[in-house]
C-alpha positions in Angstrom: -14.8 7.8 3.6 -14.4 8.8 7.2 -11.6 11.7 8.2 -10.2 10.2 11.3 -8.0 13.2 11.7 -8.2 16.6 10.2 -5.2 19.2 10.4 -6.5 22.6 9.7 -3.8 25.4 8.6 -1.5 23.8 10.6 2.2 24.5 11.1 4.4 22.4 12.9 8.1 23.0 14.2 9.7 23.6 17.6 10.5 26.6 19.7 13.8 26.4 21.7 14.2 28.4 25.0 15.0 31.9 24.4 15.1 31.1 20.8 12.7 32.3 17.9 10.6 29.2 16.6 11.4 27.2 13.7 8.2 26.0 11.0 9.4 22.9 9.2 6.3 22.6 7.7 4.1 25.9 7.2 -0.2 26.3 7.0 -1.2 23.0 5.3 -4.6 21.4 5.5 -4.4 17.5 5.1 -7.1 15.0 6.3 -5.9 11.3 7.7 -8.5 9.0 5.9 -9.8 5.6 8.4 -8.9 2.3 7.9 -6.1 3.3 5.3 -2.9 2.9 4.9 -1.0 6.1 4.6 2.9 6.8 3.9 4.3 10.1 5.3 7.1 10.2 2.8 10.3 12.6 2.8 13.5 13.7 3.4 15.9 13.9 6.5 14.6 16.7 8.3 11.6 17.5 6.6 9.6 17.6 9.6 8.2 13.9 9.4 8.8 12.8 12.7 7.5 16.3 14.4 4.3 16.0 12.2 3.5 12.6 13.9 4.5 14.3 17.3 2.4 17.0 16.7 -0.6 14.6 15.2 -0.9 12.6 18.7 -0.5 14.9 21.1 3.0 15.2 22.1 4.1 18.2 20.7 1.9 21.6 20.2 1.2 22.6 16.9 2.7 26.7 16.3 -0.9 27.6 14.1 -3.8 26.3 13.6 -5.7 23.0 14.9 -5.6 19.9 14.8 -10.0 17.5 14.6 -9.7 13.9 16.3 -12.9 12.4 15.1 -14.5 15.7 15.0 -13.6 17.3 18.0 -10.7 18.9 18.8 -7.5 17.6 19.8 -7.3 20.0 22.8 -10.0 18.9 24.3 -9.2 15.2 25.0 -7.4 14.3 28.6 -4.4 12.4 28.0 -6.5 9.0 28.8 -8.7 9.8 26.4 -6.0 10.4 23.9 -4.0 7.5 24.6 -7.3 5.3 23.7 -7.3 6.8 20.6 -4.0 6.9 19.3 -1.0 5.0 19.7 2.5 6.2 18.5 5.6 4.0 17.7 9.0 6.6 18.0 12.6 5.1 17.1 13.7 6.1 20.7 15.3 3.2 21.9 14.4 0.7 25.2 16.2 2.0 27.8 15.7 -1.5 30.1 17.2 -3.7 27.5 16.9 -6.5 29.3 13.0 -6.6 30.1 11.0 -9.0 29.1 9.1 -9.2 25.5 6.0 -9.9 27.4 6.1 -6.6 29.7 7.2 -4.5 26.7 3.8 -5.3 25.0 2.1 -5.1 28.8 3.6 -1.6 28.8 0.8 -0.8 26.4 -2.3 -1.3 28.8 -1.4 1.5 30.7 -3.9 3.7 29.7 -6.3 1.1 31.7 -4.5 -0.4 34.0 -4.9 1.9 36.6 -2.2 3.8 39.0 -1.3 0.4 40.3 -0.7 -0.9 37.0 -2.1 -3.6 37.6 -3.3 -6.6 34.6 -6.3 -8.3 35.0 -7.5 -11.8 33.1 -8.5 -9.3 30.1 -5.7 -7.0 30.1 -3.6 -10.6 29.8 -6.0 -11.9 27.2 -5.2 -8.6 24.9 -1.7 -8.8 25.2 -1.3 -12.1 24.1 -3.7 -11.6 21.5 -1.3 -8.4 20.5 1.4 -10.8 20.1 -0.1 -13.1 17.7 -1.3 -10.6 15.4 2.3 -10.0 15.2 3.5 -13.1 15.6 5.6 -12.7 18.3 4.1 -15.1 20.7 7.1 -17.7 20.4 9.3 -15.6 22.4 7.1 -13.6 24.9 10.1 -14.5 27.6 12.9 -13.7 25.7 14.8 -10.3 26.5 14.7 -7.3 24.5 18.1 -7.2 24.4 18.5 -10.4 22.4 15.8 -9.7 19.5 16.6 -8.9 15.9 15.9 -5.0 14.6 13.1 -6.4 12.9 11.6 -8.5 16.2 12.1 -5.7 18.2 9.5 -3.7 15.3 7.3 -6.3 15.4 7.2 -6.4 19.4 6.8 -2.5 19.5 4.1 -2.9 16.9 2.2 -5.6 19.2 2.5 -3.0 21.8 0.7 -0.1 20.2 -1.9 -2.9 19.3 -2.3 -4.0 23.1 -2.7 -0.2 23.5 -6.0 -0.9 21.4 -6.4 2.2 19.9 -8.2 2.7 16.5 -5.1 5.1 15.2 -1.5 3.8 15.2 1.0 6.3 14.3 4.9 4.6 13.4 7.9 6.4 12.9 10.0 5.2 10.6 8.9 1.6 11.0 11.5 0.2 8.7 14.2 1.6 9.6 17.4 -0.1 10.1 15.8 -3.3 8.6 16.9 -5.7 5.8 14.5 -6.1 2.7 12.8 -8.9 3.4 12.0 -7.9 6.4 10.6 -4.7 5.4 8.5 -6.4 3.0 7.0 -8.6 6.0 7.0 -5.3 8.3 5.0 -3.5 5.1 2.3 -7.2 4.9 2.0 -7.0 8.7 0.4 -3.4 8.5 -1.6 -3.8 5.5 -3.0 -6.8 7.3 -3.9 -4.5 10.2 -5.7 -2.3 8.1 -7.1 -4.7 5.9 -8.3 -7.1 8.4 -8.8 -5.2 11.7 -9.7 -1.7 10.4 -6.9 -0.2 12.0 -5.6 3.4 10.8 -1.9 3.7 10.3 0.1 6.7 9.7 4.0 5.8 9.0 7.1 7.7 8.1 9.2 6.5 5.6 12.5 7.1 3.2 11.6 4.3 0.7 9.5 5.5 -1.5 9.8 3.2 -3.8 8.5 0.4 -1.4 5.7 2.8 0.0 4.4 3.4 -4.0 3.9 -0.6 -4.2 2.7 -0.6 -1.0 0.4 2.8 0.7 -3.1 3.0 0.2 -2.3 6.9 0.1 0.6 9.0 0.5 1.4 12.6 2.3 4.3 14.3 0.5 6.9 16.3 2.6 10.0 18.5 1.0 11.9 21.3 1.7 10.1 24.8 0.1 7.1 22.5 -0.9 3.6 22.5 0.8 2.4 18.8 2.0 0.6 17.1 -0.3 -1.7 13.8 -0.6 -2.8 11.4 -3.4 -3.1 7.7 -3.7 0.2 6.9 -5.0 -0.9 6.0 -8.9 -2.0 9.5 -9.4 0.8 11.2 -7.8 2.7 9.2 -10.6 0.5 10.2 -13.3 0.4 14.0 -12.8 4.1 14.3 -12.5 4.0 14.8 -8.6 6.5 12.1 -7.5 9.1 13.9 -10.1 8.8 17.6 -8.8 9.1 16.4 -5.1 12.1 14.0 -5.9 14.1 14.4 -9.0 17.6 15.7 -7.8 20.8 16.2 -9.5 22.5 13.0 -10.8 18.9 11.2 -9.5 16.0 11.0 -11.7 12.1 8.9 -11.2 11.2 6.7 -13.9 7.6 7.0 -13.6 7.0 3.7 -15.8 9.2 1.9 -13.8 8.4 3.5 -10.4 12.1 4.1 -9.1 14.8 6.0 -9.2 17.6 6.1 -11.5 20.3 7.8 -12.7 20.1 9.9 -15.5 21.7 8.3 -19.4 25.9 8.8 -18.8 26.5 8.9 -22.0 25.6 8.0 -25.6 26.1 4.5 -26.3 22.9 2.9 -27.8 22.0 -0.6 -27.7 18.8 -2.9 -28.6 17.9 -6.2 -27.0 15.0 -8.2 -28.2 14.3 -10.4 -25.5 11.0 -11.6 -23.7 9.8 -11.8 -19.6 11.9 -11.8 -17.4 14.9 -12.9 -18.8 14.1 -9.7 -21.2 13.6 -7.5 -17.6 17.1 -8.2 -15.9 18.9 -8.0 -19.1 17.8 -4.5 -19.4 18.1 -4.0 -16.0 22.2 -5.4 -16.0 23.0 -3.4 -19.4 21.6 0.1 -18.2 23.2 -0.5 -14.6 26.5 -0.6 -17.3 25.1 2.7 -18.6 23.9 1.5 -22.1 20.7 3.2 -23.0 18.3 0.5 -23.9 15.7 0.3 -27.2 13.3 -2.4 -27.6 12.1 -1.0 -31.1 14.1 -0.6 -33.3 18.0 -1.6 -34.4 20.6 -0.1 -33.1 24.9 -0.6 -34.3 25.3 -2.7 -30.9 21.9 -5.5 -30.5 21.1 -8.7 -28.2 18.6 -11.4 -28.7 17.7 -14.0 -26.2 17.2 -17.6 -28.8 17.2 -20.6 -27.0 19.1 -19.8 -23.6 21.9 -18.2 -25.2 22.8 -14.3 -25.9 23.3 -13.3 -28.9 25.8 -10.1 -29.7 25.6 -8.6 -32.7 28.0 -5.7 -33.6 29.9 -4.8 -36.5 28.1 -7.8 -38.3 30.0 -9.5 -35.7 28.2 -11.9 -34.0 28.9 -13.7 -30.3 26.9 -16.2 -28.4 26.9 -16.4 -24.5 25.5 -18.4 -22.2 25.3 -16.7 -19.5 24.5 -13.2 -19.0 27.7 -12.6 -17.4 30.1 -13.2 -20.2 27.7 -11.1 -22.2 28.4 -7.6 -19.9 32.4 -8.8 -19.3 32.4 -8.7 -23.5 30.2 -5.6 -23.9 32.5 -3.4 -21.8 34.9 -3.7 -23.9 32.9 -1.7 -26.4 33.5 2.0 -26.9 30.4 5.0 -26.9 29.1 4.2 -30.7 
């Protein structure tokens, strides 16, 4: 497995005029693996978006160096740099109303020339761009009328008309609805998967990025960076030291977060697929801990599409899950 990019006891921050300079993130070593899929995961300023800055170019490291396929980053002209990586910010279009069509065109300017000027191929690759994306359909429409996830996918098509091998992407699903993130999160595995692109993104979901990254870079406050594939992050506790937080706790089996138990009412529900899942799922949102083994004074079984409530040698059918939880809260800690 190749190392696209290599950062070398590297320290990233910014340095404000007349002012001493601030390290977000201080002497790490981490390696950017090709034709992978890889989550820079954290939290609000961690240094995430500076780390991608700092990774293509735009922003100088404070120590140590920074290998683009084995030479270093220094030494590339911005040309030469801009054929290798492409970055995706969240800084906003400031001509809202230009076409979808010259957004993606915007990306040929490494060689395109002074005059900026698109020839028969630089046409064919933008339009190609678009379909990977599927964005075609509205190549004439203005920026200004596109949905937050359109204008993604548009920006996307753009670092792909860039035709570079790396494509870096800041917060990518941002601002976006779930579906949509899911579709953002298909569209970039199929880029990697299907046309050996290299993508670095920053995230806050980490619970999507665990289902989803073929590797992840972990980034937290007092903690160096650090990189697995996400499984064994799981599996040697990582995930938990980085994340866990007061009232906030991962639930490794499950893979997300949850709050810790509020309080010590017990029940047990016996209860198969998925109707056995979400009824779990509704009674510890209700903050009943949950056993699947053994009895406990307050049980449910699932028989025949109905809910059966069992308490006191009480016992109350329900046929939907609803009238089940409406009954149940009326139940003190046992």
């Amino acid at each position: 497995m190749r190392n696209v990019i290599e950062c070398k006891n590297l320290a990233i921050g910014y340095k404000e005029k007349y002012k001493k300079e601030t390290i977000l993130i201080p002497d790490f070593t981490i390696e950017l693996h090709e034709s992978e899929l890889t989550a820079l995961i954290g939290p609000n300023g961690a240094g995430k978006t500076t780390l991608l800055k700092t990774i293509s170019g735009n922003l100088s490291p404070i120590a140590g160096e920074i290998n683009l396929l084995e030479k270093n980053l220094k030494s590339y002209s911005s040309v030469e740099l801009a054929k290798l990586i492409s970055i995706v910010l969240t800084d906003r279009i400031l001509d809202q109303h230009i076409k979808v069509f010259d957004v993606v065109a915007t990306g040929r300017y490494p060689y395109t020339g002074f005059w900026a000027k698109l020839n028969q191929h630089d046409q064919s690759v933008i339009n190609n761009s678009m379909e990977m994306v599927g964005v075609e359909s509205f190549a004439n429409r203005t920026f200004n009328t596109l949905s937050d996830g359109e204008r993604q996918k548009v920006m996307i098509a753009k670092a792909l008309a860039q035709n570079t091998p790396i494509i870096l992407l800041d917060e990518p699903a941002a601002f976006l609805d779930y579906p949509s993130k899911i579709e953002l999160i298909h569209l970039l595995q199929n880029l990697v998967k299907k046309h050996n692109k290299t993508i670095l993104f920053s995230s806050h979901d980490l619970e999507l990025v665990l289902r989803s990254a073929d590797r992840l870079w972990l980034v937290a406050s007092g903690k160096p960076i650090i990189t697995d594939i996400p499984e064994q992050l799981i599996l040697d506790g990582i995930i938990e030291q980085y994340f866990n937080q007061t009232g906030l706790r991962f639930d490794a089996m499950k893979g997300q977060f949850s709050q810790p138990d509020r309080g010590n009412k017990r029940i047990s529900i016996f209860a198969d697929g998925l109707t056995g899942i979400w009824l779990c799922n509704a009674l510890e949102r209700k903050g009943w801990q949950v056993n699947h083994d053994t009895d406990e004074p307050v049980c449910v079984h699932y028989i025949k599409e109905e809910y059966i409530l069992i308490y006191k040698e009480k016992t109350s059918c329900f046929k939907k899950l609803e009238y089940l939880l409406t009954e149940i809260d009326k139940y003190e800690d046992n």
